[in-house]
C-alpha positions as CSV (number, residue, x, y, z in Angstrom):
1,X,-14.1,-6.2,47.9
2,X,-16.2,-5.1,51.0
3,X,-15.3,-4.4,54.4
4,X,-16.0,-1.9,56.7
5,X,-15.1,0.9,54.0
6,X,-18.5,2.4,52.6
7,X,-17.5,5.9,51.8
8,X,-14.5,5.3,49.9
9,X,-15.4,2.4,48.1
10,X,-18.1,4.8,46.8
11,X,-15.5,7.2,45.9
12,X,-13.6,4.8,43.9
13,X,-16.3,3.7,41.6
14,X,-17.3,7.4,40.9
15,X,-14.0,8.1,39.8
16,X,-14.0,4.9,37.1
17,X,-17.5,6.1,36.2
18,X,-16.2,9.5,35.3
19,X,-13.3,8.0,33.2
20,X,-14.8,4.8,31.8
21,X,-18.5,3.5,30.7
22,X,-19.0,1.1,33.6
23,X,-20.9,-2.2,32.5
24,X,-21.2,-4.3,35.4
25,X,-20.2,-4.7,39.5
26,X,-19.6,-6.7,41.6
27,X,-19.6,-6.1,45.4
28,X,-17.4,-9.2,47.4
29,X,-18.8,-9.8,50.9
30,X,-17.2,-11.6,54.1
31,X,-20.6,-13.9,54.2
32,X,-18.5,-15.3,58.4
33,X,-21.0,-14.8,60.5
34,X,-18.5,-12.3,63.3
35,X,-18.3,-8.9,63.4
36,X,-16.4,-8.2,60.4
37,X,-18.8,-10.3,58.2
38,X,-21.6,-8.1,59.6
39,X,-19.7,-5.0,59.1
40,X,-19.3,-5.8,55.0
41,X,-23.0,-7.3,54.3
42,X,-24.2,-4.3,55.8
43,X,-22.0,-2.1,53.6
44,X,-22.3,-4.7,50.8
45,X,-26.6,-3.8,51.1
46,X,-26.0,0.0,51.1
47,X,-23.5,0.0,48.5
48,X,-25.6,-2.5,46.5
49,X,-28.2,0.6,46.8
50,X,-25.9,3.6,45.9
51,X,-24.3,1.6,42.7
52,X,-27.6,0.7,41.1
53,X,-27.7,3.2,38.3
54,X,-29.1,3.1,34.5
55,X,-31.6,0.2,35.5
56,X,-28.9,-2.4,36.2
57,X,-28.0,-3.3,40.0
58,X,-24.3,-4.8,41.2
59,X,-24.2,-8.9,41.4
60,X,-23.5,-9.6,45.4
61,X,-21.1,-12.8,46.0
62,X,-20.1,-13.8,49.3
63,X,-17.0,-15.0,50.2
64,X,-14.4,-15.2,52.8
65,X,-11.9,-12.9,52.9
66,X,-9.7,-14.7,55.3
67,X,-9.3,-17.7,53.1
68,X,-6.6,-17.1,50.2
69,X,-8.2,-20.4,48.0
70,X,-11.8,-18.9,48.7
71,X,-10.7,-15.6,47.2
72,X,-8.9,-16.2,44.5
73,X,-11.0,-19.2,43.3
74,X,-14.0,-16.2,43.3
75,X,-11.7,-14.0,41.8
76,X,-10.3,-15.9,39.4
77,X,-13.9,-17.5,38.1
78,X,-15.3,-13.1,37.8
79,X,-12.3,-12.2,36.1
80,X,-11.7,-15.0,33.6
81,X,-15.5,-14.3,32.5
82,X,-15.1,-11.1,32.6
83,X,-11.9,-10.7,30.6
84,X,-11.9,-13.6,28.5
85,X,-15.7,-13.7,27.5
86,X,-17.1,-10.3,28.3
87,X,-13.6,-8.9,26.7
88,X,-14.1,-5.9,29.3
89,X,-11.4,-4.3,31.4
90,X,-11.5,-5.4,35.1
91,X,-10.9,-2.8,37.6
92,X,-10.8,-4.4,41.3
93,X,-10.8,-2.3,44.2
94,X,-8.4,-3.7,47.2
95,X,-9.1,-1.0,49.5
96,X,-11.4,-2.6,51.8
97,X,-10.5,-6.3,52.6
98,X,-7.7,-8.6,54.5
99,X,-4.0,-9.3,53.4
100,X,-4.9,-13.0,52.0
101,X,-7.2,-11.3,50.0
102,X,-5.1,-8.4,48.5
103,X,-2.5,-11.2,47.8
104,X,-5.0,-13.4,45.4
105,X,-5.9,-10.0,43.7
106,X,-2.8,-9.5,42.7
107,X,-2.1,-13.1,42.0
108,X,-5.2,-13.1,39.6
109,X,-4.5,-9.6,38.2
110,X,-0.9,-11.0,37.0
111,X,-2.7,-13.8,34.8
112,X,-4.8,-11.7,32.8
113,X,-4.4,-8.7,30.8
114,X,-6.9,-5.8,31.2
115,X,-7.0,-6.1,34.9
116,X,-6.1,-3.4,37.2
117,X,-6.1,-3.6,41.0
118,X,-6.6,0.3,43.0
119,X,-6.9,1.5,46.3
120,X,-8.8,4.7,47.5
121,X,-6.7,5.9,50.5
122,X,-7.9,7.7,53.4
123,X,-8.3,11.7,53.1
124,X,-7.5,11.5,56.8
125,X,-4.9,8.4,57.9
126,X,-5.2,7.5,61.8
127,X,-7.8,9.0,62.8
128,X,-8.7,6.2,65.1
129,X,-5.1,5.7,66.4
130,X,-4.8,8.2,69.7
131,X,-1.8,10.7,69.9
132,X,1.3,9.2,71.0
133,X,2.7,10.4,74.5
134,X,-1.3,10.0,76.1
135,X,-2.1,7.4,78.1
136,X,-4.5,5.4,75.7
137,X,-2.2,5.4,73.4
138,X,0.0,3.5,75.0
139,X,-2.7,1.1,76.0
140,X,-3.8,0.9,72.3
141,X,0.1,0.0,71.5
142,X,0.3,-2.4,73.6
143,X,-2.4,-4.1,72.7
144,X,-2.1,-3.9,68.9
145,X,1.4,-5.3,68.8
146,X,0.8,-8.2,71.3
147,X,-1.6,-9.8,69.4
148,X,-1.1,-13.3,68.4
149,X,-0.6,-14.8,64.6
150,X,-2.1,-17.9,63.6
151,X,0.1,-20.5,61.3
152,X,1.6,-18.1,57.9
153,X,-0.3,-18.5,55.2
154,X,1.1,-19.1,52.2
155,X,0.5,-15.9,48.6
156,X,0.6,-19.0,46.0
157,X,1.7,-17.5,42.8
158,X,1.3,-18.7,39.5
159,X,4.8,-20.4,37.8
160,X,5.3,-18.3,35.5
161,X,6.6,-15.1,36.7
162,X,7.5,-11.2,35.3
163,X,10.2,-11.3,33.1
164,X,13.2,-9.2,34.1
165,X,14.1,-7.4,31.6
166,X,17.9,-8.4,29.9
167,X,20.9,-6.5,30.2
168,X,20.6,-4.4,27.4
169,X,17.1,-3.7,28.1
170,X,18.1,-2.4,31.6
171,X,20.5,-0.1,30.1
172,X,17.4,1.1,28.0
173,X,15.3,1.7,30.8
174,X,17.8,3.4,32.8
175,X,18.9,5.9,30.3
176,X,15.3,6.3,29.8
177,X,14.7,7.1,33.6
178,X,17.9,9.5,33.4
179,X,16.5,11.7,30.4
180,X,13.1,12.1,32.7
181,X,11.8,9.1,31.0
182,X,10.7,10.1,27.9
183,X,12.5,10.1,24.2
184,X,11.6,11.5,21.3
185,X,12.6,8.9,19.3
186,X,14.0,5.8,19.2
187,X,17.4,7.5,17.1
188,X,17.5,9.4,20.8
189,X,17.8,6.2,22.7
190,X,20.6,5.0,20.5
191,X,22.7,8.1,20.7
192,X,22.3,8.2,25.0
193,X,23.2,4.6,24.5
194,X,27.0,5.9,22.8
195,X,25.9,3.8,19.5
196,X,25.4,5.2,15.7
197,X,21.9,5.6,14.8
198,X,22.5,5.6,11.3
199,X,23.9,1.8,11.3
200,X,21.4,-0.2,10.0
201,X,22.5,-3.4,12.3
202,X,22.4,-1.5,15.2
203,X,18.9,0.5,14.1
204,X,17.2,-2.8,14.1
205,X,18.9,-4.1,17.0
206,X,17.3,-1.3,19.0
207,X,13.6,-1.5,17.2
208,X,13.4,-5.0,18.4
209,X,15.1,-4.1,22.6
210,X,11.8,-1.4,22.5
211,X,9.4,-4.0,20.7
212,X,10.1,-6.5,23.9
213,X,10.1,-3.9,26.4
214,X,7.0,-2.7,25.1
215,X,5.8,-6.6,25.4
216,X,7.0,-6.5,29.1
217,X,5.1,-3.6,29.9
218,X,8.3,-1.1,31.0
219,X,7.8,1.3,27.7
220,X,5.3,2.5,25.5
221,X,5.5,4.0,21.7
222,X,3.7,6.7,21.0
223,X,3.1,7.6,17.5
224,X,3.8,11.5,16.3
225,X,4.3,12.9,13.0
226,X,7.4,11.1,12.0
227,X,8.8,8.9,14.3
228,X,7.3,7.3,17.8
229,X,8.1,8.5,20.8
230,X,8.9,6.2,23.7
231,X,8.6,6.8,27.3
232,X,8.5,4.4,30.6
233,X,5.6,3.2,31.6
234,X,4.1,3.8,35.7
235,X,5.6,0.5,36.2
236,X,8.7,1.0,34.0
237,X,9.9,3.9,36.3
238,X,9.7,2.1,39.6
239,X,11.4,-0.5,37.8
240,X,14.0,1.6,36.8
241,X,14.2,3.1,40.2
242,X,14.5,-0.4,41.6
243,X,17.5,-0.8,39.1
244,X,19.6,2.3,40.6
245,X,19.0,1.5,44.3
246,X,20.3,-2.3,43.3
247,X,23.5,-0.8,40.9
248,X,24.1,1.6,44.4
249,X,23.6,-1.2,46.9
250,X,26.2,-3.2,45.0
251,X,28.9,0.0,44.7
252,X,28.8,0.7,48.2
253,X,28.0,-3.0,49.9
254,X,29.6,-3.5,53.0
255,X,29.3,-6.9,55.3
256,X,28.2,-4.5,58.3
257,X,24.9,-4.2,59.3
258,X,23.1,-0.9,59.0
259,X,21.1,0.2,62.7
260,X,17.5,0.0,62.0
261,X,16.5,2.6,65.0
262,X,18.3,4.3,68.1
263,X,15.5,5.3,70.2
264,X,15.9,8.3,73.0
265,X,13.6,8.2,75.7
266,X,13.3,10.6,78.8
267,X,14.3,10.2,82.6
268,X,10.0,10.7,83.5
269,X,9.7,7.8,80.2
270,X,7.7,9.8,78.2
271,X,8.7,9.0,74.6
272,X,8.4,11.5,71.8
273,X,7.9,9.2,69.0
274,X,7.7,11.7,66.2
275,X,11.1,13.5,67.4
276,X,12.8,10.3,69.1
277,X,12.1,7.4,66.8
278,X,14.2,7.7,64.0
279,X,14.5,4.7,61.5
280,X,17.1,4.5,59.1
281,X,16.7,1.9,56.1
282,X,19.5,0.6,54.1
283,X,17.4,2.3,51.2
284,X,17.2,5.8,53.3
285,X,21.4,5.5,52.8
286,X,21.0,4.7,48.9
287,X,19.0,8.1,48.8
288,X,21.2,10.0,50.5
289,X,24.3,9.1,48.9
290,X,22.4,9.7,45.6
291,X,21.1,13.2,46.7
292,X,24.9,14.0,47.9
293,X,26.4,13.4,44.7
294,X,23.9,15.4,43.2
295,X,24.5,18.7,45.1
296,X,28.2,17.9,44.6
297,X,28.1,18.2,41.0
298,X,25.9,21.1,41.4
């Protein structure tokens, strides 16, 4: 998906090419006629250049980026081929186009397997963004949080949903995440869990809580001389992570609000936004709590 990113995008596909046999690409245009239309097809052309290799050139497809429908209809017709047909793994880069877009990627990535979305971020973040404290900068915030929103725009997703995972799954996961997310066994799990690994009943009963995680995508088996180990999956540990911050929020809820930002600005109103602005999330609390308890047990 092109925008006005050229050298990343490049970056992206070389690092695929160096881990996976690449088949086929194609490069998404904005085909509006404005600036940021002109911007991608000429990025679009060079890039169509640069990713020709072993006598087979990327398929150009215009769309617009701007229209959730137009995006995920184009999406969803390349990746159904692709998957379904082609039975090839889908790799979609999301680092170059418009919100509406990135949310009808990931709309279209949840309905199919094999399909993984990526971003290439920036070696240098900002760069266009002037200091804060100098006089453009101010200018350049002024104007970039003024400007006006059109009607929302709705991320349609499909009915069905990700599964949260059952009670007894999430005390899997978590005493997964606790023992650095990785068992040696199954027999490990059980005993974390306070149960007897050598009851059948209860043997089963945990053979068939890792079979559905392992359906869900929050664990995966990995076979070794014996027995398989398990471990969380990428997504399985910010899942479980999710899990703690939610069993903290609930310990220590409290009807008060917490203060988002206290701001401290000079008598001459210069503002020192890197020392001054100081944001504190309900979240930033969770952590903190979390890291206290830890160097109290310490």
């Amino acid at each position: 998906m092109v925008g006005h990113d050229y050298q990343r995008i490049l970056d992206g596909v070389n690092y695929w090419r160096r881990k996976y046999p690449i088949e086929a690409i194609h490069i998404l245009y904005d085909r509006k006629k404005d600036k940021y239309g002109y911007a991608s097809r000429r990025n679009a052309k060079d890039l169509e250049e640069a990713l020709s290799f072993a006598g087979s050139k990327p398929i150009l497809i215009g769309y617009n980026p701007q229209s959730y429908s137009d995006v995920f209809s184009t999406l969803y017709s390349i990746i159904r081929f692709e998957v379904m047909d082609m039975e090839r793994r889908v790799l979609i880069d999301t680092t170059s186009t418009t919100k509406e877009a990135y949310g009808a990627a990931v709309t279209c990535a949840l309905m199919f397997s094999d399909v993984t979305l990526y971003v290439v971020p920036p070696a240098e973040r900002g760069w266009y963004i002037p200091e804060p404290g100098m006089p453009e900068y101010e200018e350049w915030f002024s104007k970039v949080r003024n400007v006006n929103g059109l009607d929302p725009q709705e991320i349609f997703l499909p009915g069905y949903r990700l599964e949260n995972p059952k009670e007894d799954e999430e005390r899997i996961v978590s005493i997964l995440l606790a023992h650095g997310g990785v068992s040696d066994s199954i027999r490990s799990i059980i005993e974390w869990c306070g149960e007897n690994p050598e009851n059948a009943a209860i043997k089963n009963k945990y053979s068939r809580l890792i079979d559905s995680l392992v359906r869900k995508g929050l664990v995966r088996e990995i076979p070794q001389a014996k027995v398989k180990r398990v471990e969380l999956t990428p997504f399985g540990k910010i899942l479980a992570l999710g899990l703690k911050y939610y069993k903290a929020r609930k310990e220590i809820h409290t009807p008060k609000p917490i203060p988002t930002y206290s701001v401290s600005i000079d008598e001459d109103r210069s503002t020192q936004l890197n020392e001054d602005l100081v944001f504190k999330s309900e979240i930033d609390n969770i952590r903190f709590r979390f890291e206290r308890k830890a160097a109290n047990k310490q």
